[in-house]
PDB file of the backbone (N, CA, C, O) and the ligand in Angstrom, with CONECT records:
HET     ZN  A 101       1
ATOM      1  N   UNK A   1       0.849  -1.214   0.000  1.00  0.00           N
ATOM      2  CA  UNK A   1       0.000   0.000   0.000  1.00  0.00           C
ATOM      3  C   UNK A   1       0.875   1.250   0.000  1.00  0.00           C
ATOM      4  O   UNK A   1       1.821   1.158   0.782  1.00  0.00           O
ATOM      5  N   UNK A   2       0.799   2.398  -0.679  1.00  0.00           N
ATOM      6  CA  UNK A   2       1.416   3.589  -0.988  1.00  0.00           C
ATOM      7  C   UNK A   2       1.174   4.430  -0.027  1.00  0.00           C
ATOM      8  O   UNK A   2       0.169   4.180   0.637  1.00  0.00           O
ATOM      9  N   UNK A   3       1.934   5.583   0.327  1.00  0.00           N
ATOM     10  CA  UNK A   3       1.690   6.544   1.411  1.00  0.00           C
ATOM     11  C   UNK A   3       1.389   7.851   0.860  1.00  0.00           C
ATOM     12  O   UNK A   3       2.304   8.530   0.395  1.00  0.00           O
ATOM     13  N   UNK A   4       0.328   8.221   0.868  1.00  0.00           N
ATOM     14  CA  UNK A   4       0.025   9.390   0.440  1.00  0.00           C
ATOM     15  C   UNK A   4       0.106  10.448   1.204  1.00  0.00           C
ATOM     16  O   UNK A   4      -0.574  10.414   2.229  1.00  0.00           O
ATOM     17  N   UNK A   5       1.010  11.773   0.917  1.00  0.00           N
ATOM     18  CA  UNK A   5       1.183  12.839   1.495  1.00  0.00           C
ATOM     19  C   UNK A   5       0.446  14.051   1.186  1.00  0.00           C
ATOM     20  O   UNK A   5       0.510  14.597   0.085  1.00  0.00           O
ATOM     21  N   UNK A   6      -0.178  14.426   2.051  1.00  0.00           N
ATOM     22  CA  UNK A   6      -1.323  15.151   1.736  1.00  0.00           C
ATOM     23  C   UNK A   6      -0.777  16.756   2.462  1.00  0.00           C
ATOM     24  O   UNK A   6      -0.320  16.701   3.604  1.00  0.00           O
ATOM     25  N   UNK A   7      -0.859  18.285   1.677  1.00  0.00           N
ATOM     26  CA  UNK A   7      -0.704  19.612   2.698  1.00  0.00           C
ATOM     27  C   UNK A   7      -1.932  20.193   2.634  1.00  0.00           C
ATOM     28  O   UNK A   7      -2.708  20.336   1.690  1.00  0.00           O
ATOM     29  N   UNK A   8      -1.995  20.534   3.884  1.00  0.00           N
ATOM     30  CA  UNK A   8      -3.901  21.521   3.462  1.00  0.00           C
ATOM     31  C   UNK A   8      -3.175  23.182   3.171  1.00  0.00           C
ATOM     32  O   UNK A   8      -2.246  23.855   3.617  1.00  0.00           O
ATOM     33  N   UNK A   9      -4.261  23.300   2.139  1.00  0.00           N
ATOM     34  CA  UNK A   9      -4.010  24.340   1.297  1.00  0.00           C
ATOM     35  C   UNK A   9      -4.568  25.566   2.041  1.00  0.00           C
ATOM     36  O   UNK A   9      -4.969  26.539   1.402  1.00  0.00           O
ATOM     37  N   UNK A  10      -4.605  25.517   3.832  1.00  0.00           N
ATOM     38  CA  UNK A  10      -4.974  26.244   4.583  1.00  0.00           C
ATOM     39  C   UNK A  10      -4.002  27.094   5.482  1.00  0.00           C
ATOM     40  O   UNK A  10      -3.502  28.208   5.640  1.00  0.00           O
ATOM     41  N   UNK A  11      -4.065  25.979   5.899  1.00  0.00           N
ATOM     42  CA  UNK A  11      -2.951  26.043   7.289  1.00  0.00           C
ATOM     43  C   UNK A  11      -1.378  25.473   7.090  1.00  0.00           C
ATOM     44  O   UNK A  11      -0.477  25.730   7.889  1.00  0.00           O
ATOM     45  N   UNK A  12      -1.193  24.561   5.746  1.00  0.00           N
ATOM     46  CA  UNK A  12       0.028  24.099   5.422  1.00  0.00           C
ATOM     47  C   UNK A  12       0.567  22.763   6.083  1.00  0.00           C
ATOM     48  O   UNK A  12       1.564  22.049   5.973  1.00  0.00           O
ATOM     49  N   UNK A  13      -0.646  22.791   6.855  1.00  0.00           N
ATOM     50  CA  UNK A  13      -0.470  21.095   7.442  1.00  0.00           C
ATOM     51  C   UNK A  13      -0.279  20.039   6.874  1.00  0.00           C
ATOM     52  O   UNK A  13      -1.287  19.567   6.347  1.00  0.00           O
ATOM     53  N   UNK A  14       1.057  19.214   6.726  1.00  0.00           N
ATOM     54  CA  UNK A  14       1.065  18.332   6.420  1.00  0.00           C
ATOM     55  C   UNK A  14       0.587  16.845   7.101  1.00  0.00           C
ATOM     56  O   UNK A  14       0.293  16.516   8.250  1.00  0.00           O
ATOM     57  N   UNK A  15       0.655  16.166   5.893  1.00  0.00           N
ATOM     58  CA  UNK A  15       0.285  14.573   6.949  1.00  0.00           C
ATOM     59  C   UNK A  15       0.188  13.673   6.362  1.00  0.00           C
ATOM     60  O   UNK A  15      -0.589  13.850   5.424  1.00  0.00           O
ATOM     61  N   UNK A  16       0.795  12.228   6.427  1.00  0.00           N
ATOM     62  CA  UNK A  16       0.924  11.214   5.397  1.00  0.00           C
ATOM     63  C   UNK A  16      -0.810  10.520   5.680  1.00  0.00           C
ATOM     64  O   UNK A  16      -1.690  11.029   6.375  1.00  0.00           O
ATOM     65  N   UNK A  17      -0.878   9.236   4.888  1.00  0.00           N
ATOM     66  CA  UNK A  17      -1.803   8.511   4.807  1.00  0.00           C
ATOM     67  C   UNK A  17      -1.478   7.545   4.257  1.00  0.00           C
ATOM     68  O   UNK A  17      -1.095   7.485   3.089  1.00  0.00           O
ATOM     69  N   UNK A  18      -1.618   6.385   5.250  1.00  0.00           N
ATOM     70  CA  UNK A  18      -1.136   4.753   4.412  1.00  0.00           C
ATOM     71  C   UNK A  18      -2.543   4.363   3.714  1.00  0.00           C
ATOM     72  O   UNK A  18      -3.335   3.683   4.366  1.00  0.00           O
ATOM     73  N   UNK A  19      -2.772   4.651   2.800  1.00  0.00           N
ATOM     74  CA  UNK A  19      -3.876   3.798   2.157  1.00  0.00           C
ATOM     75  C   UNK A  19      -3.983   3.651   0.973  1.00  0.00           C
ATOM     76  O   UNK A  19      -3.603   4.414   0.085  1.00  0.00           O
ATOM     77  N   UNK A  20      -4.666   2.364   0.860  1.00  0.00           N
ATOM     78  CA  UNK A  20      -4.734   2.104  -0.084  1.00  0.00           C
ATOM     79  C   UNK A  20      -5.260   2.606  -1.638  1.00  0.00           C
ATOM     80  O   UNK A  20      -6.197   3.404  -1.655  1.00  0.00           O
ATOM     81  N   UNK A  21      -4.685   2.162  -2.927  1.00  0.00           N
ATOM     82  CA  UNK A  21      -5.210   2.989  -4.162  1.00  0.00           C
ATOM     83  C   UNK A  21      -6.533   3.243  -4.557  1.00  0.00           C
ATOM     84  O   UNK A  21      -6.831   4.195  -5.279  1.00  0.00           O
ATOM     85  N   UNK A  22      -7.511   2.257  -4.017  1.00  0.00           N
ATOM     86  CA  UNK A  22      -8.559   2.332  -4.162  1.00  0.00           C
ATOM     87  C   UNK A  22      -9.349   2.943  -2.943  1.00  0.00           C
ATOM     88  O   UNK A  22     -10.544   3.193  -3.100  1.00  0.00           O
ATOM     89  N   UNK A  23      -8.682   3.220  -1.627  1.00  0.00           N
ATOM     90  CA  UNK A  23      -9.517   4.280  -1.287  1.00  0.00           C
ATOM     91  C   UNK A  23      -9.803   5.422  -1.534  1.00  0.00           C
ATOM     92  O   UNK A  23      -9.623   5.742  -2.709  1.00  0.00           O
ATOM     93  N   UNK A  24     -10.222   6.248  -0.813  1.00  0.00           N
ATOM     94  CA  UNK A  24     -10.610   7.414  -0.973  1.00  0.00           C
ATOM     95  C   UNK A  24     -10.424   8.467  -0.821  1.00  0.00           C
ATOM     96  O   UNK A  24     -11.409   8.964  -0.276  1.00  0.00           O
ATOM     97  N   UNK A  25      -9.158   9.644  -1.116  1.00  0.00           N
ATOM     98  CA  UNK A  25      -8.152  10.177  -0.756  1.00  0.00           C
ATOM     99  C   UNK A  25      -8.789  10.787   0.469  1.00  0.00           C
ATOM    100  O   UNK A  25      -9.972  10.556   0.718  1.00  0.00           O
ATOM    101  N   UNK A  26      -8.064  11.543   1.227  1.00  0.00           N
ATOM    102  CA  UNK A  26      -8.098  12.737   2.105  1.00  0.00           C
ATOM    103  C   UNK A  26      -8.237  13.780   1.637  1.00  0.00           C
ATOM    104  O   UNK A  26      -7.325  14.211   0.932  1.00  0.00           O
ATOM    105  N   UNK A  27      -9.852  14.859   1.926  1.00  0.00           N
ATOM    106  CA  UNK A  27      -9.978  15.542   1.567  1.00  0.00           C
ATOM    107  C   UNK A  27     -10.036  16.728   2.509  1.00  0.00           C
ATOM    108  O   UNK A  27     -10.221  17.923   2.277  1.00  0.00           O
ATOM    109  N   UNK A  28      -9.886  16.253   3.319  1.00  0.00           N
ATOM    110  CA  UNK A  28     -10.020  17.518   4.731  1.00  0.00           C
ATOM    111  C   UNK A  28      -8.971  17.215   5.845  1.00  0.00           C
ATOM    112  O   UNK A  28      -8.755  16.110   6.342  1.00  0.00           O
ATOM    113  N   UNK A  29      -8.347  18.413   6.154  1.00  0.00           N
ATOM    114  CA  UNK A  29      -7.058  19.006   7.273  1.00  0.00           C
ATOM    115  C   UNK A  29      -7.713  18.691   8.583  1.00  0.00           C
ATOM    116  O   UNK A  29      -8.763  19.238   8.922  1.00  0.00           O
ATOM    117  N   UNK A  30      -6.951  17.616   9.475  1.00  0.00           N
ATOM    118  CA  UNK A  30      -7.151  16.985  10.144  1.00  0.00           C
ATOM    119  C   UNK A  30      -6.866  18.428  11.203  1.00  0.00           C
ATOM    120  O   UNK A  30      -7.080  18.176  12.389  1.00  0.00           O
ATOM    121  N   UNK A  31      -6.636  19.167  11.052  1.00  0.00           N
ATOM    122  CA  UNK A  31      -6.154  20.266  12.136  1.00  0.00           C
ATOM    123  C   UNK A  31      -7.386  21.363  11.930  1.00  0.00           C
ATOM    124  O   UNK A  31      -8.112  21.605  12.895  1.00  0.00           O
ATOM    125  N   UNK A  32      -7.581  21.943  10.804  1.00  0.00           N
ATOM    126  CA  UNK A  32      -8.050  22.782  10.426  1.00  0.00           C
ATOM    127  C   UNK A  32      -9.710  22.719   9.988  1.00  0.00           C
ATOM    128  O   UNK A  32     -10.663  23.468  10.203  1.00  0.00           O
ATOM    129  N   UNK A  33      -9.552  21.522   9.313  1.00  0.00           N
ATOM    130  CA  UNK A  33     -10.806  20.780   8.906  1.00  0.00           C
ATOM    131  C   UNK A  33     -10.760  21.437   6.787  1.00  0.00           C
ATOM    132  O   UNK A  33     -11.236  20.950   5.761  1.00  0.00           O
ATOM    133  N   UNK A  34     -10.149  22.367   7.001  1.00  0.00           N
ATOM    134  CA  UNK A  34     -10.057  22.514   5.507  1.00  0.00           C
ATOM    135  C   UNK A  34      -9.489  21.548   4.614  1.00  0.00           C
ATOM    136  O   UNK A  34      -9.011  20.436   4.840  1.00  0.00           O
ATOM    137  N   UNK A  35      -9.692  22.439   3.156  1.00  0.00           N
ATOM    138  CA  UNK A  35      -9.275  21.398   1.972  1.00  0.00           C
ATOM    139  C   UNK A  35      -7.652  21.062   1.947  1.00  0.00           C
ATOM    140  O   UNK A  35      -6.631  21.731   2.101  1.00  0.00           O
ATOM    141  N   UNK A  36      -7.962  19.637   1.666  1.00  0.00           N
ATOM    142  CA  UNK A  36      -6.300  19.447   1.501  1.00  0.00           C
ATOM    143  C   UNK A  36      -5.845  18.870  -0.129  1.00  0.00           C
ATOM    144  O   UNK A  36      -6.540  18.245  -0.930  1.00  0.00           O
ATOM    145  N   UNK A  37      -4.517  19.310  -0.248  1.00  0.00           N
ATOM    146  CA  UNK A  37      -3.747  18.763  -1.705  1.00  0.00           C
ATOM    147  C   UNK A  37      -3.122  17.381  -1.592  1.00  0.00           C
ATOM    148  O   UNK A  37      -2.536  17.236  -0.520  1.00  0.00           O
ATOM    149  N   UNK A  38      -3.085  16.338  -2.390  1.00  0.00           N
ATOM    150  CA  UNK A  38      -2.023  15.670  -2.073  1.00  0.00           C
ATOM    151  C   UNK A  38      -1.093  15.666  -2.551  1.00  0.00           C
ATOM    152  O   UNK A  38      -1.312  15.678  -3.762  1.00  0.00           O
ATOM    153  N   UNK A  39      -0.063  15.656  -2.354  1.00  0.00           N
ATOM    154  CA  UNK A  39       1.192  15.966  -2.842  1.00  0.00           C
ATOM    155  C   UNK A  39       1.637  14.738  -3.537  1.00  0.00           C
ATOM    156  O   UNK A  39       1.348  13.572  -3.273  1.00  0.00           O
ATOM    157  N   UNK A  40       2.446  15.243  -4.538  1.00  0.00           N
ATOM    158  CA  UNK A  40       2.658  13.902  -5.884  1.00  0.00           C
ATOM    159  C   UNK A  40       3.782  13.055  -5.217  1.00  0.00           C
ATOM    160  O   UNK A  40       4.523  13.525  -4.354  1.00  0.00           O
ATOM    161  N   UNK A  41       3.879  11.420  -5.800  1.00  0.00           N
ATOM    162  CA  UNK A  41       5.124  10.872  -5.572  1.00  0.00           C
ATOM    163  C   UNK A  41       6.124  11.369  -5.781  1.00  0.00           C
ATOM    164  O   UNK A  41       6.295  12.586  -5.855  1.00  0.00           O
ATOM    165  N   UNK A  42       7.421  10.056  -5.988  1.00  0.00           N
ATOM    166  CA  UNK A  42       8.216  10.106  -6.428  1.00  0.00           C
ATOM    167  C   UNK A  42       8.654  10.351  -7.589  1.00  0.00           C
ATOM    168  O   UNK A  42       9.827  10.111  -7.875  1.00  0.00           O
ATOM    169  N   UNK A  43       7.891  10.809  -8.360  1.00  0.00           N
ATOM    170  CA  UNK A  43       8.368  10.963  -9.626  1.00  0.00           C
ATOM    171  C   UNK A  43       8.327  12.884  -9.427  1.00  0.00           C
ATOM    172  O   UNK A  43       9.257  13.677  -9.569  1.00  0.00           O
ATOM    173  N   UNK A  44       7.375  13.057  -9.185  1.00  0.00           N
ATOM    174  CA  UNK A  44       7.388  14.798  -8.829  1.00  0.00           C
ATOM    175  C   UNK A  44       8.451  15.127  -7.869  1.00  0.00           C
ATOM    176  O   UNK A  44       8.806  16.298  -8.007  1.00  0.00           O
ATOM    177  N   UNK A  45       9.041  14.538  -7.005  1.00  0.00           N
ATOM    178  CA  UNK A  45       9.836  14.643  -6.097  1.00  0.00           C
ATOM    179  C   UNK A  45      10.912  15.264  -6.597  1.00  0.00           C
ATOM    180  O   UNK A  45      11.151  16.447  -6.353  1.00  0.00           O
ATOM    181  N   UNK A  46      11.637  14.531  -7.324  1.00  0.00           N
ATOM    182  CA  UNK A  46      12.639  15.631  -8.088  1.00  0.00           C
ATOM    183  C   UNK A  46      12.238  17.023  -8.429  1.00  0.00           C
ATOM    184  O   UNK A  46      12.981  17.968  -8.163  1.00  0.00           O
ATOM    185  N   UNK A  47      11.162  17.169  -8.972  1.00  0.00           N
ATOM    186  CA  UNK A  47      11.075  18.870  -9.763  1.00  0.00           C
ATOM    187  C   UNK A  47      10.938  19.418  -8.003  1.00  0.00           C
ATOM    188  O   UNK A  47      11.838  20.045  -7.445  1.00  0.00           O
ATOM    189  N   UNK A  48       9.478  18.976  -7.255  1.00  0.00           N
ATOM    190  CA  UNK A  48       9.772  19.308  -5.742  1.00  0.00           C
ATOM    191  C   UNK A  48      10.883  20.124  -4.930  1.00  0.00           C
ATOM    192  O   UNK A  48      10.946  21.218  -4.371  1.00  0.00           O
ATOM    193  N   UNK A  49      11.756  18.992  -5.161  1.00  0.00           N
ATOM    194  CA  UNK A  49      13.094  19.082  -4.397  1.00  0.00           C
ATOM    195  C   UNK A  49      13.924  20.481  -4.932  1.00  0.00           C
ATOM    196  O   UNK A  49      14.710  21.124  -4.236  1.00  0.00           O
ATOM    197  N   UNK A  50      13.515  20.811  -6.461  1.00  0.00           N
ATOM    198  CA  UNK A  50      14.330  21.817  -7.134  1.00  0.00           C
ATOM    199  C   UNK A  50      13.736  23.067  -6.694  1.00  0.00           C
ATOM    200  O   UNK A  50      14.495  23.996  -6.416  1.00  0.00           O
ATOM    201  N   UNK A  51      12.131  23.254  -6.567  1.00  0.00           N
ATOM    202  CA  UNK A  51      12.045  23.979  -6.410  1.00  0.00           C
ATOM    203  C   UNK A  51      11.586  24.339  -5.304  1.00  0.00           C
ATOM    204  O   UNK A  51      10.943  25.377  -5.145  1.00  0.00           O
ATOM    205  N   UNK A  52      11.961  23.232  -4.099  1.00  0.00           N
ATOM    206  CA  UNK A  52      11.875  23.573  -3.067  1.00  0.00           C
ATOM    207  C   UNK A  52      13.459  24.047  -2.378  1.00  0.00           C
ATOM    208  O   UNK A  52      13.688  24.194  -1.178  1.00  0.00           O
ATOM    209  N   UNK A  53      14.289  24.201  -3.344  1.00  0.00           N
ATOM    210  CA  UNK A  53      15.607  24.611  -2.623  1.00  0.00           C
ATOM    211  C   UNK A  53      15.648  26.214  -2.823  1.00  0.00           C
ATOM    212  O   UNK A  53      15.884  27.118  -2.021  1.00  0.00           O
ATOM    213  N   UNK A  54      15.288  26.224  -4.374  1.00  0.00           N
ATOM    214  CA  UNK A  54      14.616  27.839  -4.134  1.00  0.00           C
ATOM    215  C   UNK A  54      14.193  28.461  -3.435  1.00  0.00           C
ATOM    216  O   UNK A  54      14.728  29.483  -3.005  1.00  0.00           O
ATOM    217  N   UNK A  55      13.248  28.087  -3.155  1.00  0.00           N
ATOM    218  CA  UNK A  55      12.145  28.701  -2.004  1.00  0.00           C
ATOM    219  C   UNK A  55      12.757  28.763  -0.532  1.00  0.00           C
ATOM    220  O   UNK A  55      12.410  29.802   0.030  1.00  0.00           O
ATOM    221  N   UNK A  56      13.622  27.890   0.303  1.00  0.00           N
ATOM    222  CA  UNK A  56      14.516  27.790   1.126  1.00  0.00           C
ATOM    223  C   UNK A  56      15.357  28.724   0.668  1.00  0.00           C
ATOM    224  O   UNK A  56      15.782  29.282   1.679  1.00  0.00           O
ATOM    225  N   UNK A  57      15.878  29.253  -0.351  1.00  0.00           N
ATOM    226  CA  UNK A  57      16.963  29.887  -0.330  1.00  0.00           C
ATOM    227  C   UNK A  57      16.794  31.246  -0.736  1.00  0.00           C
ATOM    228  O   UNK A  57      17.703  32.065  -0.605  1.00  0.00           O
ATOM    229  N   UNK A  58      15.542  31.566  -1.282  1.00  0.00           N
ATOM    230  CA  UNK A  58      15.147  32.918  -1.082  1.00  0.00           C
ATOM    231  C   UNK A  58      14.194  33.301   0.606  1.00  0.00           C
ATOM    232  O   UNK A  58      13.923  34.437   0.997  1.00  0.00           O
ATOM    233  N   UNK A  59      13.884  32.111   1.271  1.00  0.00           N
ATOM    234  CA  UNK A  59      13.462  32.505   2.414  1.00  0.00           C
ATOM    235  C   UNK A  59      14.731  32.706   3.459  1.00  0.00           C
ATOM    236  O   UNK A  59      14.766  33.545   4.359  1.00  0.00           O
ATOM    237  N   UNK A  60      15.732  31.776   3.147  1.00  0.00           N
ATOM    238  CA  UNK A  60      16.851  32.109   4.015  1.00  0.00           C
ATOM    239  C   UNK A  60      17.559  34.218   4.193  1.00  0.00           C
ATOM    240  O   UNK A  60      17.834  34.957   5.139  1.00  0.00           O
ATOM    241  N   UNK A  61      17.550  34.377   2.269  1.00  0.00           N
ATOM    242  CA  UNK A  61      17.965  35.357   2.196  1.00  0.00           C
ATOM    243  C   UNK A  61      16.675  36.398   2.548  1.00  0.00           C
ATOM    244  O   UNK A  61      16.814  37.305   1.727  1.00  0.00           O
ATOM    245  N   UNK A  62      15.945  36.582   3.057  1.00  0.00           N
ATOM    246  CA  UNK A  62      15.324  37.212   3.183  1.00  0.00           C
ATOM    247  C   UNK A  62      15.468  37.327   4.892  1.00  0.00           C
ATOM    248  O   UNK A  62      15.610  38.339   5.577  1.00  0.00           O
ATOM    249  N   UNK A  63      15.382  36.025   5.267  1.00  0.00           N
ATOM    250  CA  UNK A  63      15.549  36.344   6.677  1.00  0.00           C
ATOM    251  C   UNK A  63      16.568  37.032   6.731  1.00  0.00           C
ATOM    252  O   UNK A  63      16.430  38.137   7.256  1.00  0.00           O
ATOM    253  N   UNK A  64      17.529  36.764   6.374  1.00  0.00           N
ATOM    254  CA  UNK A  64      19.170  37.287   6.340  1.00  0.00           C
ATOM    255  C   UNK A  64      19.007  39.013   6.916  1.00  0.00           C
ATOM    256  O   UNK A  64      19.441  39.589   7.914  1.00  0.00           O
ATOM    257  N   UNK A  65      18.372  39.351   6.031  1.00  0.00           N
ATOM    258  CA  UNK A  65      18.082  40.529   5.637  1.00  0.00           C
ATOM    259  C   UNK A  65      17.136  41.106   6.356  1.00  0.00           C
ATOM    260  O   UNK A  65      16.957  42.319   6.243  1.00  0.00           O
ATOM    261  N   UNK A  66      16.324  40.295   7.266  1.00  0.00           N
ATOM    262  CA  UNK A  66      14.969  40.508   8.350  1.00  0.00           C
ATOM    263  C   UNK A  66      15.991  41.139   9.705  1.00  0.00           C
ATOM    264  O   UNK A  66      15.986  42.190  10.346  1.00  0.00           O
ATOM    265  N   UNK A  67      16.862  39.835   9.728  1.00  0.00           N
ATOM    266  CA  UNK A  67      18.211  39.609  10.706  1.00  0.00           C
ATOM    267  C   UNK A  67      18.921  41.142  10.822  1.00  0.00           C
ATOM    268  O   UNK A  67      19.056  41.923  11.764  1.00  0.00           O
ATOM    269  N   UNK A  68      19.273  41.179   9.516  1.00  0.00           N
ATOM    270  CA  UNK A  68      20.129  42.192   9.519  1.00  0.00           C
ATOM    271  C   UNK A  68      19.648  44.397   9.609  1.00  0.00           C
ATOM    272  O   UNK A  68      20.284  45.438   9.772  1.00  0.00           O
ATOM    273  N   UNK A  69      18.122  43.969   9.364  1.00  0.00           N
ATOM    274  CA  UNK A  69      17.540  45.099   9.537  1.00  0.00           C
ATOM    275  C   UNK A  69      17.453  45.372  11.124  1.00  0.00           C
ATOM    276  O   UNK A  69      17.352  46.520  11.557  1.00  0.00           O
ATOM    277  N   UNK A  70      17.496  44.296  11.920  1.00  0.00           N
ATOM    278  CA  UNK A  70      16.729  44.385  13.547  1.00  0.00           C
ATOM    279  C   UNK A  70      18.455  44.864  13.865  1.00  0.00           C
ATOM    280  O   UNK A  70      18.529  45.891  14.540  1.00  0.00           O
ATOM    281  N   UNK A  71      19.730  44.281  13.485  1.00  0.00           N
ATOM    282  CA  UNK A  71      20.786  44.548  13.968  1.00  0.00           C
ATOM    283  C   UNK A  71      21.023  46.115  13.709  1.00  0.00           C
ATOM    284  O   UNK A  71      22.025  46.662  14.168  1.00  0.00           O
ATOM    285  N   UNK A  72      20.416  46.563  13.232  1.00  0.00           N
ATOM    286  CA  UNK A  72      21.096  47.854  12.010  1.00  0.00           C
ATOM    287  C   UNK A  72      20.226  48.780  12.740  1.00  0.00           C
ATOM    288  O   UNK A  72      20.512  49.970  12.609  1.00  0.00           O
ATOM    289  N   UNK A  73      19.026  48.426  13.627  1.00  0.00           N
ATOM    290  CA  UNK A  73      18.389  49.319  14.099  1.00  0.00           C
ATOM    291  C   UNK A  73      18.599  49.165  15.178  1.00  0.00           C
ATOM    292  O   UNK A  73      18.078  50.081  15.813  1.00  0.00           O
ATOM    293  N   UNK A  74      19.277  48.242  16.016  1.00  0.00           N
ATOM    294  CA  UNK A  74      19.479  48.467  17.384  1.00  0.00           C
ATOM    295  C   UNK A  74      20.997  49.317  17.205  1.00  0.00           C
ATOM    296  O   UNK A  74      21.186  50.038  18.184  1.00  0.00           O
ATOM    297  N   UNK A  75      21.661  49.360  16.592  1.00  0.00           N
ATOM    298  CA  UNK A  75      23.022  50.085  16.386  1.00  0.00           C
ATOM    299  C   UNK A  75      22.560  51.189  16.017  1.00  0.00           C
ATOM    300  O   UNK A  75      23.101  52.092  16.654  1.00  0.00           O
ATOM    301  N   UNK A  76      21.428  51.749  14.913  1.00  0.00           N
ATOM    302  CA  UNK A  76      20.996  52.535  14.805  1.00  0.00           C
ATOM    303  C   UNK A  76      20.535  53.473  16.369  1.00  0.00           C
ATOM    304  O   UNK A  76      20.926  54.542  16.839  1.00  0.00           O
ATOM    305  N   UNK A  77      19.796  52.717  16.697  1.00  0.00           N
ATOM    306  CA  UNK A  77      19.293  53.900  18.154  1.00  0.00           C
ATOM    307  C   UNK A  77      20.678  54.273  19.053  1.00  0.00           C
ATOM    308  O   UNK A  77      20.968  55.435  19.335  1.00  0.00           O
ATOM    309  N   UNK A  78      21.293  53.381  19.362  1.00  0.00           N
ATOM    310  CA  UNK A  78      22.538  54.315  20.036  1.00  0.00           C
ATOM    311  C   UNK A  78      23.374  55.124  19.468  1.00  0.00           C
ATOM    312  O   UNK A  78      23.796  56.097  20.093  1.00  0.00           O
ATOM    313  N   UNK A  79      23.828  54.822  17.962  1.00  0.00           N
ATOM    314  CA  UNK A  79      24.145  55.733  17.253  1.00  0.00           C
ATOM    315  C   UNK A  79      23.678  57.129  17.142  1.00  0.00           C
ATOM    316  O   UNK A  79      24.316  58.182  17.100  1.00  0.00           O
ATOM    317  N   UNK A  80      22.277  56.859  17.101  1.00  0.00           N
ATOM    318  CA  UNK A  80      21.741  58.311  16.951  1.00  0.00           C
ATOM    319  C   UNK A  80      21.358  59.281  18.452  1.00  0.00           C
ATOM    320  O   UNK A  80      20.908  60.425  18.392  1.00  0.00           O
ATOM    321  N   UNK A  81      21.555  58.774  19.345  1.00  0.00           N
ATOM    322  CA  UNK A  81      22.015  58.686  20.271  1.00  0.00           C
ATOM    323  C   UNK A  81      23.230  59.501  20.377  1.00  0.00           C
ATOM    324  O   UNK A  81      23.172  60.383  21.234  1.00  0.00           O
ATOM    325  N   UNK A  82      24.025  59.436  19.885  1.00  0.00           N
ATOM    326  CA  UNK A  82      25.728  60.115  20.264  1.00  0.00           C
ATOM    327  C   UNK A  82      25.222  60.796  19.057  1.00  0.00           C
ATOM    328  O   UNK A  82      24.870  61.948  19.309  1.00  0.00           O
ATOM    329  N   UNK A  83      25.105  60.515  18.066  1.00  0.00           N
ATOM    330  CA  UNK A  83      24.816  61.566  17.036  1.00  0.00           C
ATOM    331  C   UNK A  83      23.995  63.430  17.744  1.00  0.00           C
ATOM    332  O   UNK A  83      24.268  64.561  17.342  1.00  0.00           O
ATOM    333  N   UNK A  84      23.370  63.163  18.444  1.00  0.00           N
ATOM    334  CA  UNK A  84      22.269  63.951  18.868  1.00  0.00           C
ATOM    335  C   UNK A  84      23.194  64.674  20.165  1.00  0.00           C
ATOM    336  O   UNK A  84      23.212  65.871  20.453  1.00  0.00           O
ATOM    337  N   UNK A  85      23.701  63.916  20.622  1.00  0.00           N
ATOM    338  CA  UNK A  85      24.614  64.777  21.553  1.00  0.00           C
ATOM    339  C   UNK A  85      25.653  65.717  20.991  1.00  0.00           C
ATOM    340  O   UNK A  85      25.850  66.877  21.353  1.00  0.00           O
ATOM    341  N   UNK A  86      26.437  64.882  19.829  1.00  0.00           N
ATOM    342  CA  UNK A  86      27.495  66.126  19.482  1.00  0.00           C
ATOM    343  C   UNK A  86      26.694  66.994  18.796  1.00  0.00           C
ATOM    344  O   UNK A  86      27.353  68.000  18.535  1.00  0.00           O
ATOM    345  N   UNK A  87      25.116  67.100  18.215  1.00  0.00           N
ATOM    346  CA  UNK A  87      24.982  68.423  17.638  1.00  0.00           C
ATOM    347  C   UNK A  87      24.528  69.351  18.776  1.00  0.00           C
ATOM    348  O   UNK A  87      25.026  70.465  18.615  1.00  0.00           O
ATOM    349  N   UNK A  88      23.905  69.290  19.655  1.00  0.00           N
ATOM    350  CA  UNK A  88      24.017  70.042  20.904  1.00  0.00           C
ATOM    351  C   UNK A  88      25.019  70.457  21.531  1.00  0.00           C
ATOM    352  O   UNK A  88      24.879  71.428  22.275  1.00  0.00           O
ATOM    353  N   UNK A  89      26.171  69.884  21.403  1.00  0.00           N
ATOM    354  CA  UNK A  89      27.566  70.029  21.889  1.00  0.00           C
ATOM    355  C   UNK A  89      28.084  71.273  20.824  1.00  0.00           C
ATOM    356  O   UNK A  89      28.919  72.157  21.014  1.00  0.00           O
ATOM    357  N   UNK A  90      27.290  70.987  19.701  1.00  0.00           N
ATOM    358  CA  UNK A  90      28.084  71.627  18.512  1.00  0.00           C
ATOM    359  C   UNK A  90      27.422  73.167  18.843  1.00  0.00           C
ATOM    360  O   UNK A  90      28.214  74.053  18.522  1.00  0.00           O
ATOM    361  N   UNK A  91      26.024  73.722  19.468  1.00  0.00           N
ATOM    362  CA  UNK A  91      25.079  74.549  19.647  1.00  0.00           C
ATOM    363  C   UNK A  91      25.989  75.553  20.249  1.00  0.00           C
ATOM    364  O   UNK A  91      26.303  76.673  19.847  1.00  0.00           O
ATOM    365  N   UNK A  92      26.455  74.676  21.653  1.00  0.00           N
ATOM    366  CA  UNK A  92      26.725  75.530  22.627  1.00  0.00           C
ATOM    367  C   UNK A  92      27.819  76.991  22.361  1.00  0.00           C
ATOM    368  O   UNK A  92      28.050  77.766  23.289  1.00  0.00           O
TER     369      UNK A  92
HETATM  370 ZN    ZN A 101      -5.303  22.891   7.790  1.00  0.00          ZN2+
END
């Protein structure tokens, strides 16, 4: 019997299913109760895999960049910080 992997097209829940070909797929998100997809074998697996490295790797770089905005603004506030003092310094 084949394992069918099913994501609900809701919530993103995944979840296998051992059953058989002649049952009756899974049509509802055991979490959510919404509609679910099943996701193709092994033969889709490859294209999958390709363009699931994409997607990992523009989400990585994005975090990167999520990462690097929160760093840039905590350096930012003390910076501006001393910034703001020498122009008052500069007043006097
Ligand atoms: Zn769901």
């Amino acid at each position: 019997m084949p394992t069918y992997e099913y994501e609900c097209t809701h919530c993103g829940h995944r979840f296998e299913k051992f059953q058989s070909i002649l049952a009756q797929p899974a049509k509802r998100c055991p979490r959510c109760g919404k509609r679910v997809r099943r996701l193709l074998g092994t033969g889709a697996g490859v294209i999958f895999k390709g363009s699931g490295f994409y997607v990992t790797d523009y989400r990585s770089e994005s975090y990167k960049k999520a990462a690097k905005a929160e760093k840039e603004g905590q350096s930012d506030k003390t910076g501006g910080k001393e910034a703001g003092r020498s122009i008052s310094d500069d007043k006097k």
